[in-house]
N, CA, C and O atoms as a DFTB+ gen file, in Angstrom:
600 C
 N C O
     1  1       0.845      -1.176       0.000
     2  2       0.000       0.000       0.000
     3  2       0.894       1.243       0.000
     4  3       1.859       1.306       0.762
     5  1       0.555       2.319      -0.922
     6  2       1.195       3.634      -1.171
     7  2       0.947       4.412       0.325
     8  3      -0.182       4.367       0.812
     9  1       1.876       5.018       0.926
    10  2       1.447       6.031       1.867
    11  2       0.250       7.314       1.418
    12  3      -0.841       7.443       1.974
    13  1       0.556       7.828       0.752
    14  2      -0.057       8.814      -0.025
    15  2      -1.911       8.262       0.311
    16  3      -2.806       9.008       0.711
    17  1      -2.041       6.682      -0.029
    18  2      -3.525       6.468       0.390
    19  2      -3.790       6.494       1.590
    20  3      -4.990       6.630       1.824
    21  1      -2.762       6.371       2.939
    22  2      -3.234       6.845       4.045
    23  2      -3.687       8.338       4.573
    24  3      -4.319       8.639       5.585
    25  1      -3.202       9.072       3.646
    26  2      -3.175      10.814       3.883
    27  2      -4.596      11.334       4.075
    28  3      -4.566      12.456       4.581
    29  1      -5.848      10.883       3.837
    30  2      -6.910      11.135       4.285
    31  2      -7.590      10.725       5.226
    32  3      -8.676      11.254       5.458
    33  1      -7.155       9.776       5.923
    34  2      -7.762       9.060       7.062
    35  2      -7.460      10.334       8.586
    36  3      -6.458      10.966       8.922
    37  1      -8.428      10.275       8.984
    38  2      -8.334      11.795       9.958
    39  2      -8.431      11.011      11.744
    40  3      -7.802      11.469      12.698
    41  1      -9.158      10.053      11.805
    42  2      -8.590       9.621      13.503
    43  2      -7.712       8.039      13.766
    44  3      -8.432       7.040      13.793
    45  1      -6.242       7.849      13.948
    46  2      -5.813       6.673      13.714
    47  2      -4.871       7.309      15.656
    48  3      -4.743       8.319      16.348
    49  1      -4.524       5.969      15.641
    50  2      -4.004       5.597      17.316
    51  2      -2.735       4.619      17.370
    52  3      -2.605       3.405      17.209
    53  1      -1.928       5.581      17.641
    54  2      -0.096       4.543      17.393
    55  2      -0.338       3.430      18.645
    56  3      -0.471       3.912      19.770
    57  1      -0.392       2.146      18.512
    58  2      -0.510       0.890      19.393
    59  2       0.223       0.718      19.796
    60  3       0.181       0.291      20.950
    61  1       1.932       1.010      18.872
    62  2       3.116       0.227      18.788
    63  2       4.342       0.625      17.781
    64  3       4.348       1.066      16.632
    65  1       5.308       0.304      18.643
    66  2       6.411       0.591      17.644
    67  2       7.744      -0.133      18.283
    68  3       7.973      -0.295      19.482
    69  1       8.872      -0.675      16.746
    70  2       9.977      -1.733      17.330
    71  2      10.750      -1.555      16.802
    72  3      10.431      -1.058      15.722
    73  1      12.042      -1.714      16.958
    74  2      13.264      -2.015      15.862
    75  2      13.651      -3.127      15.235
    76  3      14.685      -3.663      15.634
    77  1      13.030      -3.624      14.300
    78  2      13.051      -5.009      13.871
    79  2      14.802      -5.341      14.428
    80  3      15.350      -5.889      15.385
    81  1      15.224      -4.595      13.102
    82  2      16.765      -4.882      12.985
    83  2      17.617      -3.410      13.605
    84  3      16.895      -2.587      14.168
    85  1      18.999      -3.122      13.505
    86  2      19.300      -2.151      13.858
    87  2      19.006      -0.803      13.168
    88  3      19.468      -0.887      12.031
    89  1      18.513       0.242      13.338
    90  2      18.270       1.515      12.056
    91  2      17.108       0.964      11.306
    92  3      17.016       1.173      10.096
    93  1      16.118       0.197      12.024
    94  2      15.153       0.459      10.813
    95  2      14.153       0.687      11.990
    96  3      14.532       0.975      13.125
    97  1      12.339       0.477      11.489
    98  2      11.741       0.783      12.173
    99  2      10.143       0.495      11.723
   100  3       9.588       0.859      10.687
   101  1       9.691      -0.136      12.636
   102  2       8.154      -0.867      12.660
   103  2       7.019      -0.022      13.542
   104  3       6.876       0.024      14.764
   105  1       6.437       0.481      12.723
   106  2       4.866       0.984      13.899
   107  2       3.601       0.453      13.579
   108  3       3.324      -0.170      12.554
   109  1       3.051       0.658      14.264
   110  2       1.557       0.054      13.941
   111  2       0.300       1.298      14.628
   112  3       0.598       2.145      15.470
   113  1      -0.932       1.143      14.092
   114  2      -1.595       1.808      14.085
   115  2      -2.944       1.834      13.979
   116  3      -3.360       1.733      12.825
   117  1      -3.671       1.928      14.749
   118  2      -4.807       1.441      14.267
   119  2      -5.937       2.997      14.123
   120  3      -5.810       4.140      14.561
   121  1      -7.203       2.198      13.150
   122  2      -8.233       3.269      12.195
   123  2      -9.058       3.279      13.550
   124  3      -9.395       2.353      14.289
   125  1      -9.289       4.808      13.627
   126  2     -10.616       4.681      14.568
   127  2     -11.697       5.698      14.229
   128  3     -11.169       6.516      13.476
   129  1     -12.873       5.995      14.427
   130  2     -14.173       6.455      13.934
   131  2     -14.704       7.223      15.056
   132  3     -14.158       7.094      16.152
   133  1     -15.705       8.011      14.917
   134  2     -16.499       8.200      15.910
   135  2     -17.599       7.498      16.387
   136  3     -18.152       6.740      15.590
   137  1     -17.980       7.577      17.380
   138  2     -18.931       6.772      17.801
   139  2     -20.156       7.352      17.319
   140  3     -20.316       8.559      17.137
   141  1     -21.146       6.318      17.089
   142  2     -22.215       6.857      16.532
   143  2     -23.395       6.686      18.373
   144  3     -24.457       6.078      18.233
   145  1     -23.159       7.075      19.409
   146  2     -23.397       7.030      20.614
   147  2     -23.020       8.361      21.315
   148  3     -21.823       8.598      21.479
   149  1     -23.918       9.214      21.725
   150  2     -23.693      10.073      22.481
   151  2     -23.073       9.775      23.670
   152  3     -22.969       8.579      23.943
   153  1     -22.590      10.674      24.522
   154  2     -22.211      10.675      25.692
   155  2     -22.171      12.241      26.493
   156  3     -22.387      13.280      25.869
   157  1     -21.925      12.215      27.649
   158  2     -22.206      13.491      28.540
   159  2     -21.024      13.518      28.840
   160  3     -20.559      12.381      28.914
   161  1     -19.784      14.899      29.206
   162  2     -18.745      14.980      30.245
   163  2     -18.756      16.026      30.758
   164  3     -18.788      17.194      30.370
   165  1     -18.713      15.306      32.091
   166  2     -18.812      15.873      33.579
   167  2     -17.251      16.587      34.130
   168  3     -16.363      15.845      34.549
   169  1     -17.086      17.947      34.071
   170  2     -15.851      18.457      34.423
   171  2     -15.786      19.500      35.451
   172  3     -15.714      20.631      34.971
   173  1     -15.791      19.443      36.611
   174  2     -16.315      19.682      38.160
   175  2     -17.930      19.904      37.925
   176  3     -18.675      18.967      37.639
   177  1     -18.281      20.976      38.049
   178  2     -19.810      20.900      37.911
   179  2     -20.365      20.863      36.920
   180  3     -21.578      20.801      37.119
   181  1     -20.076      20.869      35.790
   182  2     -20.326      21.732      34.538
   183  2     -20.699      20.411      33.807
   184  3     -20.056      19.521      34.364
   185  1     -21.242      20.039      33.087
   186  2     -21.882      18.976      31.984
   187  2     -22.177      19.632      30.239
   188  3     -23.065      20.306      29.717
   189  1     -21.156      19.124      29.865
   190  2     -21.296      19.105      28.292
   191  2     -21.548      17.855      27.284
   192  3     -20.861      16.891      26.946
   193  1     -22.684      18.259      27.005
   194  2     -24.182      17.489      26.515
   195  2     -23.605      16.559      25.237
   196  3     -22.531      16.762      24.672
   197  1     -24.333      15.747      24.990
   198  2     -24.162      14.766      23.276
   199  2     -22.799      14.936      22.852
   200  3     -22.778      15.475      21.745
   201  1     -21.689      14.692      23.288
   202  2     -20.416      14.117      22.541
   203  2     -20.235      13.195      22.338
   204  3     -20.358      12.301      23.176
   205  1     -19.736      12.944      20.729
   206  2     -19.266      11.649      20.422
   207  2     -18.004      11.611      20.220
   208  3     -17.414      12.412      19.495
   209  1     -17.240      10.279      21.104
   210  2     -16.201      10.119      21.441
   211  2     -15.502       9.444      20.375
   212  3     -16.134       9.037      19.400
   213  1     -14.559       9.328      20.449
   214  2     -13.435       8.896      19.104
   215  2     -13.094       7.474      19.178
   216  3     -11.876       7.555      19.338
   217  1     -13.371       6.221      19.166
   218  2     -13.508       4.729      19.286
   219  2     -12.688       4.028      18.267
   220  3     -12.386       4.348      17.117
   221  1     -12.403       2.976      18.996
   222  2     -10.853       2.544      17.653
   223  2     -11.900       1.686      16.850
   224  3     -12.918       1.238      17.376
   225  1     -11.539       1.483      15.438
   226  2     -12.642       0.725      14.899
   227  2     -12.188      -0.619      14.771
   228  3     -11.154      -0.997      14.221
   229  1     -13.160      -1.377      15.394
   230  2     -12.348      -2.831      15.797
   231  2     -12.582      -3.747      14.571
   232  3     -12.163      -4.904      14.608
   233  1     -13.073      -3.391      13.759
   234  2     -13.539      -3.968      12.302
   235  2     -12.554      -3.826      11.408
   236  3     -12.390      -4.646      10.505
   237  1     -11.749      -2.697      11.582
   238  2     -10.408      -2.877      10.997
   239  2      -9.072      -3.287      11.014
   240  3      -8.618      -2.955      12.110
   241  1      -8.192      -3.861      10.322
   242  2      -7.152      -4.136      10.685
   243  2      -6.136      -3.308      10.988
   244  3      -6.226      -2.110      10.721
   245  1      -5.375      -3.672      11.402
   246  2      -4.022      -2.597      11.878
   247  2      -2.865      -2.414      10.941
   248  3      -2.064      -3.243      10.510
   249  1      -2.964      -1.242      10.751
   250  2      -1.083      -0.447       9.636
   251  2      -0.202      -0.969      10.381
   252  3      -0.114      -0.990      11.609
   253  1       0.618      -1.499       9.379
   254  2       1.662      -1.559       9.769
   255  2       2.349      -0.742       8.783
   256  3       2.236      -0.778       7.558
   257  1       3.028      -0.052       9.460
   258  2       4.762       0.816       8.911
   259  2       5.908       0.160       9.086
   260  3       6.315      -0.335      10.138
   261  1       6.667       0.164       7.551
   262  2       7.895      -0.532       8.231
   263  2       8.509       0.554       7.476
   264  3       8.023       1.113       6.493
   265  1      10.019       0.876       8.230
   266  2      11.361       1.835       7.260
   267  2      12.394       0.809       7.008
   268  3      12.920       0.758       8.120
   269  1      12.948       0.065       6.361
   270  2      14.048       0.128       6.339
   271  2      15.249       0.784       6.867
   272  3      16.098       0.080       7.413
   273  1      15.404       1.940       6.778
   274  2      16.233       2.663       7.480
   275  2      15.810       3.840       7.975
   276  3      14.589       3.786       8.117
   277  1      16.177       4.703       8.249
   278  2      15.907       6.249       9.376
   279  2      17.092       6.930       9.462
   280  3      18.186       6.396       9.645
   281  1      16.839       8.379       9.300
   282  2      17.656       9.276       9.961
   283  2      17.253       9.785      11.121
   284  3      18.198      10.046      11.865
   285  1      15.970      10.073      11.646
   286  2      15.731       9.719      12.544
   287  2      14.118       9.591      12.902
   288  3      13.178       9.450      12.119
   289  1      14.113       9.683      14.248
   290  2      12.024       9.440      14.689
   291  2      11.892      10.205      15.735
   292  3      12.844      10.857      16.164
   293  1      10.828      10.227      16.224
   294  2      10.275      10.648      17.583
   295  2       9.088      10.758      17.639
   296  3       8.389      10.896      16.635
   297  1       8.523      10.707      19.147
   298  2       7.244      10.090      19.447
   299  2       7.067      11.211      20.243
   300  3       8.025      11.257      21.015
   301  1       6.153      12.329      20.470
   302  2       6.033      13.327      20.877
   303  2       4.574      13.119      21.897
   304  3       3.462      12.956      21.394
   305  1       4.751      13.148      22.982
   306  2       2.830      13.167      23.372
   307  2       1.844      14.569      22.963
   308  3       1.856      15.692      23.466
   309  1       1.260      14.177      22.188
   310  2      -0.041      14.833      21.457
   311  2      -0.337      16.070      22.550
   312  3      -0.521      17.209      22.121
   313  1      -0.381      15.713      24.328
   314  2      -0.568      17.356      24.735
   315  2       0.282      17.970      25.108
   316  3       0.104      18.661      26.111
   317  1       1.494      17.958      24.472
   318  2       2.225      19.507      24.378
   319  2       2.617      19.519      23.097
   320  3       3.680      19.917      22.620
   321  1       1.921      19.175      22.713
   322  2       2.277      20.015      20.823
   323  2       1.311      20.869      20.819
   324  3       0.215      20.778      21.373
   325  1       1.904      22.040      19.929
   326  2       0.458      22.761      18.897
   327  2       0.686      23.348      17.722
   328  3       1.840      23.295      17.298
   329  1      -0.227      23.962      17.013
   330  2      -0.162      24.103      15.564
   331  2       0.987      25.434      15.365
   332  3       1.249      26.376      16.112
   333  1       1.490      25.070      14.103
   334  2       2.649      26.053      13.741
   335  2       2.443      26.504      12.176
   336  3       2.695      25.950      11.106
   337  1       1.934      27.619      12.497
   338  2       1.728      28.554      10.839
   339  2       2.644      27.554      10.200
   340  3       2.239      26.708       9.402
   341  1       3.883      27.677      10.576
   342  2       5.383      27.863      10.069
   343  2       5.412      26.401       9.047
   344  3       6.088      26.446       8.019
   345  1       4.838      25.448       9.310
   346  2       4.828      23.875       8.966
   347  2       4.104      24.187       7.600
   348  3       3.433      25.215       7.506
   349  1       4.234      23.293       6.515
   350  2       3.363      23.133       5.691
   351  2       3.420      21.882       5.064
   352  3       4.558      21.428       5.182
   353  1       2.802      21.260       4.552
   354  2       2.405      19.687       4.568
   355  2       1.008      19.289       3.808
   356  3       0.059      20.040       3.584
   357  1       1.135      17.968       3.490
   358  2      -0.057      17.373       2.457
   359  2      -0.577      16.550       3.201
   360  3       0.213      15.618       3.348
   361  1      -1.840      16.334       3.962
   362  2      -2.228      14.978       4.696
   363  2      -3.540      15.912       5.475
   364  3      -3.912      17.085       5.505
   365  1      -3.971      14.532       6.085
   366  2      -4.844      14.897       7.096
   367  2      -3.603      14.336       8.559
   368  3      -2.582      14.920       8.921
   369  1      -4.417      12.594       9.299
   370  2      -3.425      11.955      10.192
   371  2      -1.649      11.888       9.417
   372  3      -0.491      12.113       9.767
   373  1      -2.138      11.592       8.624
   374  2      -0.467      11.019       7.891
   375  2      -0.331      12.150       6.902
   376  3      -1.198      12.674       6.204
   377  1       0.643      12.341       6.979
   378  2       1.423      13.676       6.162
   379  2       2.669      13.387       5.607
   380  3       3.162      12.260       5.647
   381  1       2.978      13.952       5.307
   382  2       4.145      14.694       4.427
   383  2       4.404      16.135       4.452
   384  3       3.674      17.021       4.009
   385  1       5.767      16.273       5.143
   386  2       6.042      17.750       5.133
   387  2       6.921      18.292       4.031
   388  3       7.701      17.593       3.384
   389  1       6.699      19.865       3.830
   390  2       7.495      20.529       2.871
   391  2       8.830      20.549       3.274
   392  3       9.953      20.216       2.892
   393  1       7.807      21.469       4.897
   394  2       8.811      22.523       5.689
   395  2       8.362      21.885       7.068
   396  3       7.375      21.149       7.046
   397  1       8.917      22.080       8.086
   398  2       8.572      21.869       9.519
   399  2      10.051      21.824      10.308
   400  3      11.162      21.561       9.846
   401  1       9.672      22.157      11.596
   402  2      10.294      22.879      12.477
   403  2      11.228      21.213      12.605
   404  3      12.437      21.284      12.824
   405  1      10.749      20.188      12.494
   406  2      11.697      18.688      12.906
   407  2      12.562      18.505      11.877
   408  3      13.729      18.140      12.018
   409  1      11.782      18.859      10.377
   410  2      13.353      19.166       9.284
   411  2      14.349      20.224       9.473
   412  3      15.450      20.211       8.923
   413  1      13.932      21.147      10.271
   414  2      14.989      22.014      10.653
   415  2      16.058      21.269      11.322
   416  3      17.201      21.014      10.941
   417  1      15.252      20.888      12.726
   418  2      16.277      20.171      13.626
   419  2      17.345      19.289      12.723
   420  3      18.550      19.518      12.616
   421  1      16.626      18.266      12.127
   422  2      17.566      17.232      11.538
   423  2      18.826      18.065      10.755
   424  3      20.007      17.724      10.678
   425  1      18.194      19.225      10.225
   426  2      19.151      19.459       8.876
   427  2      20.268      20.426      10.027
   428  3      21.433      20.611       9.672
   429  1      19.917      20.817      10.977
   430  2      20.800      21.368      12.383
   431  2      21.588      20.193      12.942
   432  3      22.814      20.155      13.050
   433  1      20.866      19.392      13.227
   434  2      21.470      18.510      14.556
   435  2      22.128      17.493      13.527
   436  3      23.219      17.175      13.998
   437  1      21.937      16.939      12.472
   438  2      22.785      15.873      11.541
   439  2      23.212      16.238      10.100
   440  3      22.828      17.131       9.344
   441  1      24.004      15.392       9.987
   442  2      24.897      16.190       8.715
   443  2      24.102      15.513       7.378
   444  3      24.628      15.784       6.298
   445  1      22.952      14.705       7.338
   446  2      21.917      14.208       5.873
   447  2      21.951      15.746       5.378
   448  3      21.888      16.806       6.000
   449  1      22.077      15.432       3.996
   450  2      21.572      16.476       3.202
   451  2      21.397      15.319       1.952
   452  3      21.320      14.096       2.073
   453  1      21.360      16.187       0.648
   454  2      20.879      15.434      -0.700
   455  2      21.778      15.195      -1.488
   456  3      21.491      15.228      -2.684
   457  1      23.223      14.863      -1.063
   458  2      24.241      14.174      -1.436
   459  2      24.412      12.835      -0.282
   460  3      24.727      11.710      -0.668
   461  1      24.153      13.159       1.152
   462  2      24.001      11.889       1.317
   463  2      23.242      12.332       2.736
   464  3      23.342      13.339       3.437
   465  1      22.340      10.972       2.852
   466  2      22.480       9.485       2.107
   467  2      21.296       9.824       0.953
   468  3      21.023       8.876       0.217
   469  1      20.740      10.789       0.780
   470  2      20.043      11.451      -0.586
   471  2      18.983      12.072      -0.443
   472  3      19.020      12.488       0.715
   473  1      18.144      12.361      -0.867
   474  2      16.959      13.139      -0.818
   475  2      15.606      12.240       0.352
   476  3      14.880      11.251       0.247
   477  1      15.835      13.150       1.250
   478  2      15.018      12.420       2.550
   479  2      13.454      13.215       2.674
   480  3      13.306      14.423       2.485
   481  1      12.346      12.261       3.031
   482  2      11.040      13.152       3.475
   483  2      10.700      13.024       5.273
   484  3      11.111      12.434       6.272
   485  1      10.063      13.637       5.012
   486  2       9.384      14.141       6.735
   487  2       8.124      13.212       6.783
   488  3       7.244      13.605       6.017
   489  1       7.926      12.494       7.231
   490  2       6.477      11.927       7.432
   491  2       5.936      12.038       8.880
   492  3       6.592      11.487       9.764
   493  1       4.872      12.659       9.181
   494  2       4.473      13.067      10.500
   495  2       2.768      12.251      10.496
   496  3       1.744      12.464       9.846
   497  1       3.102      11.371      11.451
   498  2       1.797      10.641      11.732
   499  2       0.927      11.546      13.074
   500  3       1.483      11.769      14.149
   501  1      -0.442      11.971      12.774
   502  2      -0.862      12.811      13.642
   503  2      -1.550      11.897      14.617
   504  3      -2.471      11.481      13.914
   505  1      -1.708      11.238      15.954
   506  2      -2.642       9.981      16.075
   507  2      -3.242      10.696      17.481
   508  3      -2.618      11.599      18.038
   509  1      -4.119      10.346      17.826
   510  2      -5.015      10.902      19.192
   511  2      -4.147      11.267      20.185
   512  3      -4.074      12.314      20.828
   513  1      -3.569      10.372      20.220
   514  2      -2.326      10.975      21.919
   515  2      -1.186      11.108      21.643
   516  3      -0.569      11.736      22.503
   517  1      -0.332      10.636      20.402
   518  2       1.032      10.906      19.871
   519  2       0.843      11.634      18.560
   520  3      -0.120      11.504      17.805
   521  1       1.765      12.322      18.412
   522  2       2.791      12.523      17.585
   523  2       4.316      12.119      17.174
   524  3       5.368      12.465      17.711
   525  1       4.119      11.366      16.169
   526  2       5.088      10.531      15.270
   527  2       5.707      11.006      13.985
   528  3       5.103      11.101      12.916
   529  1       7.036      11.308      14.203
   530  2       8.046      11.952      13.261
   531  2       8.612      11.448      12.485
   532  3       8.633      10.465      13.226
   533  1       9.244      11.061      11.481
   534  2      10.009       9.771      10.874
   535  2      10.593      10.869       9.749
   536  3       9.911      11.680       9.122
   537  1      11.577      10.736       9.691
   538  2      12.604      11.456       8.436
   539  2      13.666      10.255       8.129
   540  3      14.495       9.832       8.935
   541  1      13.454       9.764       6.702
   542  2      13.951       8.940       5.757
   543  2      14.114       9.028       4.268
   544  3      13.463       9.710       3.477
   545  1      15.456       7.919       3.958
   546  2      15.583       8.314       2.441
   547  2      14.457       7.203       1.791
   548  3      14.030       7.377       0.649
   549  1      14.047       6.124       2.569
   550  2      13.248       5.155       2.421
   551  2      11.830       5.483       2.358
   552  3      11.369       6.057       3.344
   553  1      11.279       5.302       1.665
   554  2       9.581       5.104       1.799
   555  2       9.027       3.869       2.084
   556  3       9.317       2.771       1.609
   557  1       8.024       4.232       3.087
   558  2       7.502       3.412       4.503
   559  2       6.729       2.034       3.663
   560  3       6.048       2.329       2.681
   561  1       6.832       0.636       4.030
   562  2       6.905      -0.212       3.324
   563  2       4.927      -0.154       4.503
   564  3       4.719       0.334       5.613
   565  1       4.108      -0.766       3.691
   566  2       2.714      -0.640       4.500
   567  2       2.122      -2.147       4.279
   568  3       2.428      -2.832       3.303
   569  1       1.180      -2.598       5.377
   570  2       0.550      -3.702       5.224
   571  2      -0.716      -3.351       6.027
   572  3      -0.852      -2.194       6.425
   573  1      -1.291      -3.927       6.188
   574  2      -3.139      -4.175       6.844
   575  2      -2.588      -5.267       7.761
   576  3      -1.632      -5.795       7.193
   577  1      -2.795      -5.751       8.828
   578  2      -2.127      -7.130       9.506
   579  2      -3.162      -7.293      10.222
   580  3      -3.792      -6.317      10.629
   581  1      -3.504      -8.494      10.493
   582  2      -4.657      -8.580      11.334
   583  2      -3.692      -9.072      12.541
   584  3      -2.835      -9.930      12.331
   585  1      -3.915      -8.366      14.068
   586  2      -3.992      -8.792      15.117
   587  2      -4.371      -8.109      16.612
   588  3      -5.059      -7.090      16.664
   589  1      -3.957      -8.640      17.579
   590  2      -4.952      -8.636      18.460
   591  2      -4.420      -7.212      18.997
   592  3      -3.478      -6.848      18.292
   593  1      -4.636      -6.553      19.728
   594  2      -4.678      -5.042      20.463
   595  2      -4.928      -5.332      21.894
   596  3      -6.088      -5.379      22.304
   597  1      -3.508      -5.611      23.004
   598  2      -4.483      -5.738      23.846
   599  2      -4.647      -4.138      24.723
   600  3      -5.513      -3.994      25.586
């Protein structure tokens, strides 16, 4: 599966992530929906009416991401990030960046450029509670896998 077909999917949830081998890199991910079920939340006194909550969809199978290799990653928790004019990018959850403040870092903190190891992208997975960074010369190898979540 092309990444590019994940770029519209708007609520997904990082389960998991491994180093198969040394320098490469496995995540997984699963699709989730809204609930078609209201609910109430109670926040000291105050009650805010009919929300529907964000539910993993258990009908689907789970992404798998694999890299081959990496320059690098990071797993950011979702509440201390926030939006940056400055970023620009193609995606909804899964992206692709132009520009962003983590290609800065890399092109600061490591010596990759487009002589070597060659022309690298930014892929930023947006998921309910993480944020997931991945900058590679590799494009992310994808599967559907069926298994269990515990």
């Amino acid at each position: 599966m092309d990444y590019r077909k994940l770029m519209d999917l708007v609520y997904v949830e990082l389960v998991g992530l491994t180093e198969p081998e040394a320098n490469s890199l496995r995540l997984y991910f699963k699709k989730c929906k809204i609930s078609g079920k209201s609910e109430n939340l109670i926040i000291n006194k105050h009650i805010i009416e009919n929300l529907y909550p964000i539910i993993e969809d258990e009908k689907m199978p789970v992404i798998q991401m694999d890299f081959d290799s990496y320059i690098a990653y990071s797993v950011t928790n979702e509440s201390f990030t926030s939006w940056d004019d400055y970023e620009e990018f193609e995606g909804k959850a899964f992206r692709i960046y132009k520009r962003s403040r983590y290609l800065d870092f890399i092109k600061v903190h490591t010596f990759a450029c487009d002589d070597y190891p060659g022309h690298f992208e930014h892929y930023g997975i947006v998921c309910l509670d993480h944020i997931v960074n991945v900058v590679s010369v590799e494009k992310p190898v994808i599967n559907e896998v069926k298994m269990k979540i515990p």
